[in-house]
C-alpha positions in Angstrom: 0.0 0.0 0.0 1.3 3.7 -0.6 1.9 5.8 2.9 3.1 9.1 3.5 5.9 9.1 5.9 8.8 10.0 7.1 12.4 8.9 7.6 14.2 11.8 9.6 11.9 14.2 11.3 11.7 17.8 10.0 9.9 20.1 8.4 6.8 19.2 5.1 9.9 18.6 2.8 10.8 15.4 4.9 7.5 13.8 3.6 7.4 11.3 1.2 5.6 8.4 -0.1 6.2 5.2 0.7 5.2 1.6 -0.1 4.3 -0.8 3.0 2.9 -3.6 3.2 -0.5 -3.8 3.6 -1.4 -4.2 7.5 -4.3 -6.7 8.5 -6.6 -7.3 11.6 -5.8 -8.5 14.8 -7.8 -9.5 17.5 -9.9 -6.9 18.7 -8.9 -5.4 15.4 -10.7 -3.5 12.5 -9.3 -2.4 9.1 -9.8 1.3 7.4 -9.4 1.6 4.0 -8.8 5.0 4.1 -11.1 7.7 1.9 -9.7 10.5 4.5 -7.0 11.9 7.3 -6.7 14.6 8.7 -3.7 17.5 9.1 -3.7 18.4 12.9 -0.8 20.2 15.0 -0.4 16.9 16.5 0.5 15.5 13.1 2.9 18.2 12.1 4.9 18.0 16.0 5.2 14.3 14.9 6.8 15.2 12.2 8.6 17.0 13.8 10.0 14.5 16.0 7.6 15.1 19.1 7.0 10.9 19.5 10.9 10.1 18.7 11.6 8.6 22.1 8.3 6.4 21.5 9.7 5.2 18.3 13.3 5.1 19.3 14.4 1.4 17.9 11.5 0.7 15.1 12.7 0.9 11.9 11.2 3.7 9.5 9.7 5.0 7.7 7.7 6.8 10.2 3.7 7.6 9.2 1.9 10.4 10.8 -2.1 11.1 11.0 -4.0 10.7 14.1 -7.7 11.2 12.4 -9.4 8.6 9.9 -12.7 8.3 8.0 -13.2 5.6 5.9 -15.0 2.3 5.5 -14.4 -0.8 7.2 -13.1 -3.7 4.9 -11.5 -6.4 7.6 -12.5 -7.5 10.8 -10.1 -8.9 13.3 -11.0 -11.7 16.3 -13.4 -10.7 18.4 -13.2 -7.2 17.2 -16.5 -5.6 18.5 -20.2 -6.5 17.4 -21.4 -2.9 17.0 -19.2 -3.0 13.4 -19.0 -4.5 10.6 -17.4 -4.9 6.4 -18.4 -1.9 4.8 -19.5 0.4 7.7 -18.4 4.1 6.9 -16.5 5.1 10.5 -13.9 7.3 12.1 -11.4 6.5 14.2 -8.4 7.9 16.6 -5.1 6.7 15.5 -2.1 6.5 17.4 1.1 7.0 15.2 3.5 5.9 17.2 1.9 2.7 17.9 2.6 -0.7 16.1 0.4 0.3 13.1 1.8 3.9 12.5 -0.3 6.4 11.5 -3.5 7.4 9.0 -1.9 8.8 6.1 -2.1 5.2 4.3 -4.3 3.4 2.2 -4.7 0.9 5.2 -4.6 1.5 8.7 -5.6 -1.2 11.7 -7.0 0.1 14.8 -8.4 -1.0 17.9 -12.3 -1.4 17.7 -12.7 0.3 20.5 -11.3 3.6 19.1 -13.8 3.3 15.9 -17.0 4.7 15.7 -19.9 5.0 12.6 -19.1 8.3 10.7 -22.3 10.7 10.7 -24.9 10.1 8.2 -25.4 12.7 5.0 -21.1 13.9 5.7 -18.6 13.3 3.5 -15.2 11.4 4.1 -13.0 14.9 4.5 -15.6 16.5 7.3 -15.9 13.3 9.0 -11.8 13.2 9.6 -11.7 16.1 11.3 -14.4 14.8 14.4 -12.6 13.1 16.4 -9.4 14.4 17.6 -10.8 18.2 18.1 -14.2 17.1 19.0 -12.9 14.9 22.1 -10.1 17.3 22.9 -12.9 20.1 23.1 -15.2 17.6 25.2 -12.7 17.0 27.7 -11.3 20.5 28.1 -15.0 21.9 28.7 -15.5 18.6 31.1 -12.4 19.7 33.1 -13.5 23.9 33.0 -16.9 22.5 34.7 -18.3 25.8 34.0 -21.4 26.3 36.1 -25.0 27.8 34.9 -24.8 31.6 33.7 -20.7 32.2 34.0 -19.5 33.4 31.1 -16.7 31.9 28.2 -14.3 33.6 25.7 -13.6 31.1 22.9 -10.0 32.5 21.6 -9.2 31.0 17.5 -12.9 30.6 17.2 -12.2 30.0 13.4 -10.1 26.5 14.2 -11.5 23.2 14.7 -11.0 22.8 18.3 -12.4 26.1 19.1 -15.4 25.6 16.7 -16.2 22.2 18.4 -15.9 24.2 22.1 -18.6 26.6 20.3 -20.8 23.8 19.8 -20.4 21.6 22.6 -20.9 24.5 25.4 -23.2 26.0 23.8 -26.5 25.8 26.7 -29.6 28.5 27.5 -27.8 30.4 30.6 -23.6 31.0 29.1 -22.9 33.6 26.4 -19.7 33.2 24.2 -18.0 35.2 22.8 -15.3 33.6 19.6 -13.4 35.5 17.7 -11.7 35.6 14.5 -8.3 36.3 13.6 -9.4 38.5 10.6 -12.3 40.4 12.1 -14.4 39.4 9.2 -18.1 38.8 9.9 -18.5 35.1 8.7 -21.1 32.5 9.7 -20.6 30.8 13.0 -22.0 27.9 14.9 -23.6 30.2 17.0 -26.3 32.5 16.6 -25.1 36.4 15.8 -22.2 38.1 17.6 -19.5 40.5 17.8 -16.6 38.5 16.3 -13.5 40.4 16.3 -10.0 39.1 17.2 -8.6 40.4 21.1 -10.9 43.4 21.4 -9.6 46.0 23.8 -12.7 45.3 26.1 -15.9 43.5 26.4 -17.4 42.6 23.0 -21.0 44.5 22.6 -22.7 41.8 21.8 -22.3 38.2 23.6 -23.3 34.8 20.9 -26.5 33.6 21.9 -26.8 30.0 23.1 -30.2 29.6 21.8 
């Protein structure tokens, strides 16, 4: 199968393609055939050489991408019962585990970190879920904002802060995101002042409605 990895960690021209062999199921396994991955900061620190102490004695190349969307097309063992051949899913991916990363055809996961992609959205808005959806879930789960206080969403425009838009979004918090441009574009949230670092208070907090 073709993969985009690398050998010695740097900067985008350190990315090639590659071909590997084609990975298969274990137990407790599913395999992606890819249609999608994402291109997160995580990706580009991995790069990088952020996970070289994790990978310190496995040969190379080296395959980033921590999002997937695709379609299942193998079924490991025991894998789990909620999934099956030819269910359209995402899936976390850890790169610096014994499969290496999403950007490749193929990529085998635990079943237990694959869920069905939404119905009606495409392969390239599914990969992007995950990753920034959970981070956002947990970061709002450990703010534990009470009833009526009162959010700034900084980098409102990025997927992570998007996802913190929708997921605390509730009838008694205003928020307020802004953009780095200070153009007035649509938003996950109902009209507001979007402006990037205002000097004070915007005028107008989103509504939550």
């Amino acid at each position: 199968m073709k993969a985009i990895g690398v050998m010695t960690f740097g900067g985008p021209e350190v990315l090639h393609v590659f071909e590997l062999p084609e990975p298969h199921a274990g137990a407790g396994e599913v395999r992606i055939r890819v249609h999608a991955a994402s291109v997160n900061p995580t990706d580009t620190l991995f790069r990088a050489g952020s996970q070289a102490a994790r990978l310190s004695g496995r040969p190379a190349p080296y395959v980033p991408g921590m999002d997937v969307a695709g379609v299942i097309d193998e079924l490991g063992a025991d894998a789990d019962n909620r999934l099956k051949v030819g269910d359209r899913v995402v899936a976390l991916v850890i790169p610096a585990g014994p499969h290496g990363g999403a950007y490749a055809e193929y990529v085998v996961v635990p079943a237990a970190s694959v869920v069905l992609a939404p119905a009606g959205v495409d392969f390239p808005a599914a990969s992007t879920l995950l990753l920034n959806g959970l981070t956002a879930r947990l970061a709002l789960d450990a703010l534990a904002l009470d009833a009526g206080q009162t959010m700034a969403v900084t980098g409102a425009a990025g997927a992570f802060g998007g996802y913190v838009i929708q997921l605390a979004k509730a009838p008694t918090a205003a928020r307020w995101p802004s953009f780095s441009d200070g153009t007035d574009r649509p938003s996950v949230t109902s009209p507001c002042t979007k402006s990037h670092r205002p000097p004070s208070r915007p005028k107008r907090p989103c509504s939550t409605s």
